[in-house]
N, C-alpha and C positions, 0 to 999 in steps of 0.2 A: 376175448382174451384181455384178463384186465389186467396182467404184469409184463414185465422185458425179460424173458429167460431165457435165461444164453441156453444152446443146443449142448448135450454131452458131449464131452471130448473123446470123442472117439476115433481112431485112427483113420475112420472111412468117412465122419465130418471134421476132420482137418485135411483131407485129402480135396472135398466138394468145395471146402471154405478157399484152400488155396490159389497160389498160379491165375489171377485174374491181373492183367495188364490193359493198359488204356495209354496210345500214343497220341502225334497227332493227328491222326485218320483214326475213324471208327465206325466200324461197319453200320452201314444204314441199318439192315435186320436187329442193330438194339437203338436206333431210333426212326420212329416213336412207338414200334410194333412191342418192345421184350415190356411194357405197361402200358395198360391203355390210358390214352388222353383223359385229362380228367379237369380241361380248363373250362370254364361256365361259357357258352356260347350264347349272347344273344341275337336277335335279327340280324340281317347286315354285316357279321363278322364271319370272320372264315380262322378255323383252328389250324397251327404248326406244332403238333403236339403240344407237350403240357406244360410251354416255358412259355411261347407267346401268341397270339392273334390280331391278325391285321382285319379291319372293318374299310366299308363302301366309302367310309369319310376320309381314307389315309390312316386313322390314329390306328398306335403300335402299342398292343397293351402286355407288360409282361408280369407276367407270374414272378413272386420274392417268396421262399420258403422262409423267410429268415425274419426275425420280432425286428420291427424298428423301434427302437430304443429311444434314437437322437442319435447314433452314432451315422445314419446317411448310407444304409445301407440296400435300402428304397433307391436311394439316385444309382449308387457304384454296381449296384450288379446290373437295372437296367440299361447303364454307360455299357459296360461290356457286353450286351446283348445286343441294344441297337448299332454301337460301332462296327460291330463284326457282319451285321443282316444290311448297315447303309444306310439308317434311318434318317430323317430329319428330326433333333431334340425336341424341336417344339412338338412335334405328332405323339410324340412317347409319353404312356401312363403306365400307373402298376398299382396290380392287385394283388391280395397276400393269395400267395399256393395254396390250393387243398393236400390235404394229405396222399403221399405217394411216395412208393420206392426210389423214386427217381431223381428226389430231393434228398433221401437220407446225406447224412452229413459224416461221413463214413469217414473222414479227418479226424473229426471230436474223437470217432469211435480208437481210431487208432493211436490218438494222443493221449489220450484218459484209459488207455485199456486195462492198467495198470490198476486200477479203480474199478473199471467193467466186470474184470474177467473173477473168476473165483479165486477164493484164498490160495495160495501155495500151490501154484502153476510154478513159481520158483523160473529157473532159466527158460522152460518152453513160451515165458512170456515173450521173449524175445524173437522167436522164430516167428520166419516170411509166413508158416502156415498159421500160426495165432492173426495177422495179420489179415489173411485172408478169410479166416473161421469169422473177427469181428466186421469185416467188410459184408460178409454173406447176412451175419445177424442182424446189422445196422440196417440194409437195403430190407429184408422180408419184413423187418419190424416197422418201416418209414421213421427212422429215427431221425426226427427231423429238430437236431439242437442249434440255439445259438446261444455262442459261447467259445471262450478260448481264445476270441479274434482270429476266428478261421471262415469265418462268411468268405471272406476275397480267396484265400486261401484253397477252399474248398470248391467252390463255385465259379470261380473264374473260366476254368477250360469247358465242363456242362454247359455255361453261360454263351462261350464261344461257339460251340457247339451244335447250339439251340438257333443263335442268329446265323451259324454258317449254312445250318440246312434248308433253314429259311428262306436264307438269300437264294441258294442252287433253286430253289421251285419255282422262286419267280422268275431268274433266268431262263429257266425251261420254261415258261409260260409266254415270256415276254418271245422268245427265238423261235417258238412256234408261229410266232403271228408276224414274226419277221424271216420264217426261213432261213436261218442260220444257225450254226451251233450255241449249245449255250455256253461253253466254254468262253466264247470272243466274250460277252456280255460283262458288265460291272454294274456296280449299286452307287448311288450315290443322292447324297441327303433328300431320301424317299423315292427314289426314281431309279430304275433300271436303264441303263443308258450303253447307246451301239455307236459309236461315234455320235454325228449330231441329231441322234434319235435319241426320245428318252420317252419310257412311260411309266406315272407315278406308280406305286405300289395298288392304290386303291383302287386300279382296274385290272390290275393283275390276280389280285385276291383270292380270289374266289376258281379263276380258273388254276390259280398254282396250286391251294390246296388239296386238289384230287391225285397232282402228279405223284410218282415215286422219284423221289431222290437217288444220285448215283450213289454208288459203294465204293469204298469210302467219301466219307465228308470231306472236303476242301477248306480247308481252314484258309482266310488268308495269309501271309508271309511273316506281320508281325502283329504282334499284340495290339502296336500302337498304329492306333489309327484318327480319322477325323474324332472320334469321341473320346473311347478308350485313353488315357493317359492325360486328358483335357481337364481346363477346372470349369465343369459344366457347372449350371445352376442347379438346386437342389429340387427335387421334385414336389419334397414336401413341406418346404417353406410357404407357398401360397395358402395351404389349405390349414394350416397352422396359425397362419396371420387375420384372415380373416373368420376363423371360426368350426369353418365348414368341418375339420377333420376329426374324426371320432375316438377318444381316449374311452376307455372303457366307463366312466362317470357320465360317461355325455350320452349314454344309450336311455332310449323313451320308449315306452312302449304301452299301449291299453292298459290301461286298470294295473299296472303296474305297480306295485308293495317294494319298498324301500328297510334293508336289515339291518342292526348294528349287530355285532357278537361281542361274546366273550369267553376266554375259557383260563384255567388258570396255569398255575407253572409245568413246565414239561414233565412228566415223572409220571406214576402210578397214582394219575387225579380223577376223582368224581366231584358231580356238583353236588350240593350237601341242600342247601337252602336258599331259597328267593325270596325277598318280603314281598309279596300280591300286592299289598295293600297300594304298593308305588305307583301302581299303573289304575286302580282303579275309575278317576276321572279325567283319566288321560284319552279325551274325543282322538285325537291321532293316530292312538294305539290300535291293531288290529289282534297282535297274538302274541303269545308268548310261549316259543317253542324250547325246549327242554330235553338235551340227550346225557350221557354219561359224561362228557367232558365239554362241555358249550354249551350257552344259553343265549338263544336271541331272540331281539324282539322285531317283527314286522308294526312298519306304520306307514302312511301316508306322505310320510316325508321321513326324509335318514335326521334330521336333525331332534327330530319329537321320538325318533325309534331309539337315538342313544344315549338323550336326557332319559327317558323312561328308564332303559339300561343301568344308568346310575341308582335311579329310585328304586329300585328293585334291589338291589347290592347284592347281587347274586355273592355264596358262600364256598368254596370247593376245598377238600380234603385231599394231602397228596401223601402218600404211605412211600416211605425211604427219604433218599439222600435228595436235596437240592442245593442247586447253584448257589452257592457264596463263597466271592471273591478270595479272601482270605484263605479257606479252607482249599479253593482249587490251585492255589498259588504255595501252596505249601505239597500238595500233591506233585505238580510240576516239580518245583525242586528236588525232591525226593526219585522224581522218574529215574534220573538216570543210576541209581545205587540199587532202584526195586523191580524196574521193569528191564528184560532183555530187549536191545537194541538190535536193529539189523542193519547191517550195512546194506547200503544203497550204493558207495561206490568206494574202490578199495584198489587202491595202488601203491605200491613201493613197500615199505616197513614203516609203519609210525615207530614201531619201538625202538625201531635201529635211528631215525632220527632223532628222539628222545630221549637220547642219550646223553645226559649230562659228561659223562667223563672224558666227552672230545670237545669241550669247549664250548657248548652250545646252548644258546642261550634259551630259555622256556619263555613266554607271553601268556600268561592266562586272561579270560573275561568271561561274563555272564552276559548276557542279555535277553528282554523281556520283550514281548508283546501283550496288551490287553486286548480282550474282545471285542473285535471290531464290528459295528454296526452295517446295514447294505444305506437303510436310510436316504431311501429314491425322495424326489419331491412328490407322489402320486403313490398314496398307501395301495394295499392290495385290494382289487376291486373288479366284482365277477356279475353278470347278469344272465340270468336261467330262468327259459322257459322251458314248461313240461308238456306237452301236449300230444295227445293222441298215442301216447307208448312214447313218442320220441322227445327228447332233451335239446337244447339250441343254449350254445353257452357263447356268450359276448366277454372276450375279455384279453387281456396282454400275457404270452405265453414263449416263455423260450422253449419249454417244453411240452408244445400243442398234442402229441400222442398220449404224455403222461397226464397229462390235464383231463384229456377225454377217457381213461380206461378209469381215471380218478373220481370224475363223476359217475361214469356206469355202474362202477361198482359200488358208490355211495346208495342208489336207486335201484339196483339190483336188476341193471338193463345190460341189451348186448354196448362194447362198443360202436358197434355199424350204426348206433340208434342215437347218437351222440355226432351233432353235428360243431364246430367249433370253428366260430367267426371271430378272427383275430382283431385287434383296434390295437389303436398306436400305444406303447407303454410310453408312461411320464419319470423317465429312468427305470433302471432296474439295477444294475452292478450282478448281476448276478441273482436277484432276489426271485423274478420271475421264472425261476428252474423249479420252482416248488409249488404244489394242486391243493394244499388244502382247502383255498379257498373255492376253488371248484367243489369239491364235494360238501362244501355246506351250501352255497349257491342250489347246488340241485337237488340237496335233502329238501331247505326249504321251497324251493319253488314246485317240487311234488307233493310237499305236503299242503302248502296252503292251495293247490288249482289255480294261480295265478302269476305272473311275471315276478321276479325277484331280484332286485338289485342289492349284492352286501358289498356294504363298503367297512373295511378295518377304520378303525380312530388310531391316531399316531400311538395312544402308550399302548391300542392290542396290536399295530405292527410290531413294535420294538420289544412286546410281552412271545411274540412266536415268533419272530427274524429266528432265522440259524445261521448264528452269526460266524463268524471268520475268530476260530476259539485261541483261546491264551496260550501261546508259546513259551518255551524257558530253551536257553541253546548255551552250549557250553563249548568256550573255543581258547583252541593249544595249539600255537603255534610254536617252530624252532628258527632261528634265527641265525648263522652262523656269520661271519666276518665280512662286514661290505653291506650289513642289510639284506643277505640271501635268506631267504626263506626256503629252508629246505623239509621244511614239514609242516603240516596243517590237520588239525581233528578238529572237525564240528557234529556237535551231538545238540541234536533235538528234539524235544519233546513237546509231542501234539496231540492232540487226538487225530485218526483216523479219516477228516472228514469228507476228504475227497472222496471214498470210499463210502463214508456214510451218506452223502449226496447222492451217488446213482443207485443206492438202496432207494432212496425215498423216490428217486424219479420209476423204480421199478415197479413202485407201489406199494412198499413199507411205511408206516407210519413213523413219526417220528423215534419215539419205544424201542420199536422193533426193530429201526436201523443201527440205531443206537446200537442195541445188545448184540446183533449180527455181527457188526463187522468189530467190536471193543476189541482191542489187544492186536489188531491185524497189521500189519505193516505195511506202510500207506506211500509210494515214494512220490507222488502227487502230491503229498500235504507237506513235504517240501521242498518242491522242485523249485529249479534255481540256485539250491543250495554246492551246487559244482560250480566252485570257481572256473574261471575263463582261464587263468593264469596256469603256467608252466612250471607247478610246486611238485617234485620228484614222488614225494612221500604224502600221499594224502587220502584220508580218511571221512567218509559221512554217513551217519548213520543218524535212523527214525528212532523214538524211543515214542509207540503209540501208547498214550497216557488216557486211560478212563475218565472223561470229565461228566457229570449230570448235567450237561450244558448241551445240547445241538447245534452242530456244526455245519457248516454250507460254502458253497464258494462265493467270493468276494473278486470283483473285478481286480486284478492281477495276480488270483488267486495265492499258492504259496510265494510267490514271487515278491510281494508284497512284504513278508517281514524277511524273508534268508537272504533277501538283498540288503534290506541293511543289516544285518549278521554281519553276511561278508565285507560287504565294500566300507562299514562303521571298523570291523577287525582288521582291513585290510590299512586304513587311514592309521591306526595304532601303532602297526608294525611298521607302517613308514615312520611315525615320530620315534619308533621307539628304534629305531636305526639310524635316524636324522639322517633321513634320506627324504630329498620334495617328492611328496605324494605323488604328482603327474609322473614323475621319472620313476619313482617305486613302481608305479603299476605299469609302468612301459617296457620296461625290462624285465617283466614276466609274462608280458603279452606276446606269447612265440606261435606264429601262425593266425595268429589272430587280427587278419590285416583288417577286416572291416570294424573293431571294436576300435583299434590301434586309430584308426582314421577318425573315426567321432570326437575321441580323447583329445588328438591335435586339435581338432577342425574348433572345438570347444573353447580350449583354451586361447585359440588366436581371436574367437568371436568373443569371449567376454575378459579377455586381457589379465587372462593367469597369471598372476605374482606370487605362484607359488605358495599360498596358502599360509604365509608366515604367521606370527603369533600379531595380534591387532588387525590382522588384515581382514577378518570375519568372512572370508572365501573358503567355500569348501566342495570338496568335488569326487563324485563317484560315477561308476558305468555299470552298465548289465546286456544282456542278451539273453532275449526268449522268442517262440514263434518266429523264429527265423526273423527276425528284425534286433537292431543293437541303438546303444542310445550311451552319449554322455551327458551328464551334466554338472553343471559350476552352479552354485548359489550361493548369495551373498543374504546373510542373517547377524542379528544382532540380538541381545537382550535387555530389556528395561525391568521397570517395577509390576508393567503389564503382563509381561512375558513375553515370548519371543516374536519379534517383528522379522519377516521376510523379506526384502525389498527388490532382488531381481535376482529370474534362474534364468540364465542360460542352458538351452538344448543343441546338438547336435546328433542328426538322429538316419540313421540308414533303414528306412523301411523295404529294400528293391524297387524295383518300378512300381509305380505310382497308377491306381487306377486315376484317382482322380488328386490331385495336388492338396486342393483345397478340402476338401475333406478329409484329408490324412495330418493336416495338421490342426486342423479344427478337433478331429481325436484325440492326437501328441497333447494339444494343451489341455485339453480335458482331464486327461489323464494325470499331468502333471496338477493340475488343481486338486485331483481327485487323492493323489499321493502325498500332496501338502493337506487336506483333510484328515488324512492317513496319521501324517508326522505331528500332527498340533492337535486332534480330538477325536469326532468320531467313535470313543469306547464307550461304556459303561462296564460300572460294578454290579452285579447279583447280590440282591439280599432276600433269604428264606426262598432262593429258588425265582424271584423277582429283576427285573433290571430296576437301576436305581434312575435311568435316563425315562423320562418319562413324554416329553417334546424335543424337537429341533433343536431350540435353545438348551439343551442340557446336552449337548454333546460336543458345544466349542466347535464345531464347521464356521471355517473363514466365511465371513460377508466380504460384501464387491470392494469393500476399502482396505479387505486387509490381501487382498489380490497382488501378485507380486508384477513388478514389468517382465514379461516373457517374451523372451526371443527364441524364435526355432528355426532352424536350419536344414536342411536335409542336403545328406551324400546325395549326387547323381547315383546313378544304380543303374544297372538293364538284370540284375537278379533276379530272379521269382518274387511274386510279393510277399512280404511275411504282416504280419501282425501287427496294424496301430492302435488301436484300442485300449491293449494295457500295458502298451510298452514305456510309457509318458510316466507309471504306477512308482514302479519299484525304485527306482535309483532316485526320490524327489526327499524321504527320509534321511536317508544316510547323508546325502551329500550338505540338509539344512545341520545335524547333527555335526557331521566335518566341520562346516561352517563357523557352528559355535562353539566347537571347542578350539579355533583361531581366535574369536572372535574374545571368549571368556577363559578359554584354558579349563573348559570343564567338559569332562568326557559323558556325554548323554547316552546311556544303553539300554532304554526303554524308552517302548511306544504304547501311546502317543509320548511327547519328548516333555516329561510333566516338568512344573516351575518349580517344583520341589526340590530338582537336580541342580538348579540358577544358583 
């Protein structure tokens, strides 16, 4: 099966799809029997299904479905495995999950379904039976995403789950040899212990794993425990520091051939021409492979394979429209007079608020986003060996199923024939959701009978990124006496690309996601765009605008530019009511007590003055993935351009697996959002990025780092989402900022010097 294809909607599979509930008991007969184990066993170890196993030595190894990135999600999930089983940290290791139902990530599926599911489902999107139709789809397919910031999310109670049944079999094994029930029995750091008896795990092992577990699971009483909720050390800092840990670059292998590629703009391209002549006495060189739209060269080293690459200058022709800037920016503007809008969400009368003849004041603005880059420090990089019928692909994947039906199908194999050994990504932002470099990895390393390592060069990552595409949003607000806001339209126009992303993860090319889903209505591509606030009369709606540009998600996905839409629009109509911004958005924050609390908590941490004109403080909020955030930033502008100097955070993730990794996230994030607000874009020329390195895309260095302080609400909530909650609100509030600081209102991103 080399695509993701949703089942028909049929009224007898939304009936199979539906009504699946999971509390906290769940029947042993779905663990580990409803999928068989699928965790590698060597000597000496004994398997607990297919999340962890304990070995003769003590150590506790558990299975991570999920890419580590850098975000620490290696340490948090096996924090809530061994907490819940009684482990001691120091025994605890992790290895990435093989493919299984049992990992699917049926959150993503639920939260994205909107993008999943087929065009013009219209209202049945909404129902619990879509719900369960994408739960059922997600599990059969092992859709095993990360993304969203739903790893904690998702995985938290499975996690529980895994170490709870764990623990019951050593109980039972341990009560056997003591004659007592297992109920009396407790775990504790490595040891099952009966009052002042205790026996380590690693002579229990072996005799727990043959027991049957009771019906239901025993979870214990709370989440938090000796580990869970702890700021444990990371698991993969050691192997990071000294070497040992494997990024997809670092893989060796026999006789192994080293690729560079290239191909040219996205569109209707072939290659046209190569000068030979380039490589002629190039000893390094081994070959030079040639398809319709790519050309690379194998050598003995990647550095002789993509000077050759240059010498060669390969040629490619591309028939129709491409990327440039100017032209897609005139497109956008025009979306909202040429293209039908669909409301996304639709409350009260706009008309009847816009109604001048009761006194009511109108706000209009524009605002822009450019094409924002993913631009990891660790280009795209795949290693394929072909042998015997079967494929072995080394390499960083958020999406390890689509990766593998990506190469089967590139070599015309089953996917069962395709094995996929994950290594740590060197960042990804979202970039690592996309295979194509899988399928050239395993074109060439079946075409040449030898091991194949391709690695991208900075300007062919930034030549094929699908990148986070050009926004235009168009915002009307009404204003009546006192600074009420009794009405709000936001209109914007985007491309589709949330939409156009789990095409390509289904197995569409870039072309053909494109042309699929054009014109489709996408509420993903701009979520976030529902204000928080208590506005009677409000309006939002997609306008999906055809761009020749491919588009992808970008770590805080649409949240990233409709946050500063709103919270940039929303700072306006406080000046434009001279009304203090903190107090403007307090008084339309109704029910919204945990947003309401960051907003305070913010302002007392970095000594809110109110935002007056010199004071160069400026401050916004947001909420996504169940987590909310404020923050204050203090900016200024010179002849350089705009200097940062300190963001205050206050931030409500719910309970915390681990402390310290959730703010080691938060800040990330907020850097990541200050990249966002000061560079990171490029323009398209002839279908071309005009960024060509690192250095052309203005990303802050370590000195232009601002001081960051973070705070977090106590919470006993659910966890939600830190990863990109740090994103969205670091623009707007640097933009607030500086129109304190300089009285000029900045409504495009990045927040160019041109506006100073």
């Amino acid at each position: 099966m080399s695509r993701f294809d949703l089942p028909d909607l049929s009224r007898r599979n939304l009936l199979i799809g539906g009504g699946i509930g999971v509390g906290l008991l769940v029947g042993w007969q779905l663990w580990p029997r409803q999928y068989r184990a699928n965790l590698p066993l060597a000597k000496g170890e004994y398997g607990f299904g297919s999340w962890l196993k304990i070995s003769r030595d003590g150590s506790v190894t558990v299975a991570i479905p999920q890419s580590e990135a850098g975000q620490g999600v290696y340490t948090a999930l096996a924090q809530i495995v061994a907490g819940e089983l009684g482990a001691d940290w120091r025994t605890v290791a992790v290895q990435p999950a093989l493919a299984s139902p049992e990992f699917a990530n049926t959150l993503f599926a639920r939260e994205w379904r909107s993008a999943l599911m087929p065009a013009g489902l219209g209202a049945l999107a909404n129902e619990d039976a879509i719900d369960g139709l994408g739960d059922d789809w997600a599990t059969r397919n092992a859709f095993m995403i990360t993304g969203g910031a739903t790893s904690i999310r998702q995985f938290e109670e499975p996690c529980r789950l895994a170490g709870a049944a764990a623990r019951t079999l050593l109980c039972q094994a341990a009560a056997e040899r003591w004659d007592t029930e297992w109920e009396n029995l407790e775990t504790r750091n490595g040891f099952v212990v009966f009052g002042k008896k205790q026996i380590p795990f690693s002579q229990l092992a072996e005799a727990a794993s043959s027991f049957d577990g009771p019906d239901p699971v025993p979870l214990n009483p709370s989440p938090i425990n000796a580990l869970s909720g702890k700021e444990m050390p990371r698991l993969d800092v050691a192997a990071k520091v000294d070497g040992s840990a494997n990024f997809a670059g670092d893989i060796r292998l026999p006789d192994m051939l080293y690729a560079s590629v290239r191909a040219g703009p996205t569109g209707d391209t072939t290659l046209k021409s190569i000068a030979a002549k380039g490589i002629s006495k190039r000893k390094a060189v081994v070959d030079v492979v040639k398809t319709d739209g790519w050309v690379a060269v194998l050598g003995t080293n990647w550095w002789a394979a993509n000077q050759a690459l240059d010498a060669i200058a390969p040629t490619f022709e591309t028939v129709g429209l491409m990327a440039e800037t100017a032209s897609m920016n005139e497109q956008l503007s025009k979306a909202f007079s040429k293209v039908e809008g669909a409301k996304i969400f639709d409350q009260g009368s706009i008309d009847a608020a816009f109604d001048k003849s009761s006194g009511t004041r109108i706000h209009k603005a524009l605002y822009f986003t450019a094409a924002a880059l993913h631009a990891p420090l660790e280009t795209r990089t795949a290693t394929a060996q072909f042998q015997d019928g079967r494929l072995t692909l080394w390499m960083a994947s958020q999406a390890p199923q689509s990766a593998r039906a990506a190469a089967a199908h590139a070599i015309g194999i089953s996917v069962d024939d395709v094995t996929l050994i994950p290594t740590f990504a060197g960042g990804s932002f979202g970039r690592n959701l996309d295979s194509q470099i899988a399928r050239q990895a395993a074109a060439l390393a079946k075409h040449s009978g030898r091991p194949v390592q391709v690695i991208w060069s900075r300007p062919e990552e930034f030549m094929r990124d699908f990148v986070r595409p050009p926004a235009h949003a168009r915002m009307t607000a009404s204003l009546a006496a006192g600074g009420v806001v009794t009405g709000l339209s936001v209109r914007i126009a985007v491309p589709p690309f949330a939409r156009e992303q789990m095409q390509r993860i289904s197995g569409d090319g870039a072309v053909e996601a494109m042309e699929k889903t054009a014109g489709e209505h996408d509420p993903m591509a701009i979520a976030g765009a529902i204000p928080p606030y208590a506005i009677p009369n409000l309006s939002i709606a997609h306008y999906p605008i055809k761009l020749p540009l491919p588009g992808g998600i970008l770590r805080g996905g649409g949240h990233g530019y409709t946050a500063f839409f709103i919270e940039s629009f929303i700072d306006e109509l406080a000046h434009e009511s001279g009304v203090e911004p903190l107090s403007f958005r307090m008084q339309m924050l109704v029910g919204q007590t945990r947003l309401a609390r960051c907003l305070t908590g913010v302002a007392a941490l970095a000594n809110w003055d109110g935002g007056a004109s010199g004071s160069s403080k400026g401050i916004a909020c947001h909420s996504m993935q169940g987590s909310h955030i404020a923050l204050i930033a203090t900016a200024t502008t010179s002849e350089t351009g705009v200097k940062v100097e300190r963001i205050s955070a206050m931030v409500d993730c719910g309970r915390l697996i681990n402390p310290e990794l959730a703010r080691q996230q938060v800040e990330s994030g907020i850097i990541f959002g200050l990249a966002q607000a000061l560079g990171s874009s490029t323009d398209y020329e002839s279908g071309m990025p005009t960024a060509r390195r690192l250095r052309d895309i203005d990303l802050p260095v370590l000195s232009d780092i601002p001081e960051i302080e973070i705070e977090f609400v106590r919470s006993d909530a659910e966890p939600g989402g830190a990863s990109e909650i740090g994103v969205p609100a670091v623009a707007p509030a640097v933009a607030n900022a500086l129109f304190s600081a300089a009285g000029v209102r900045l409504r495009e991103l990045p927040l160019l010097s041109k506006g100073l």
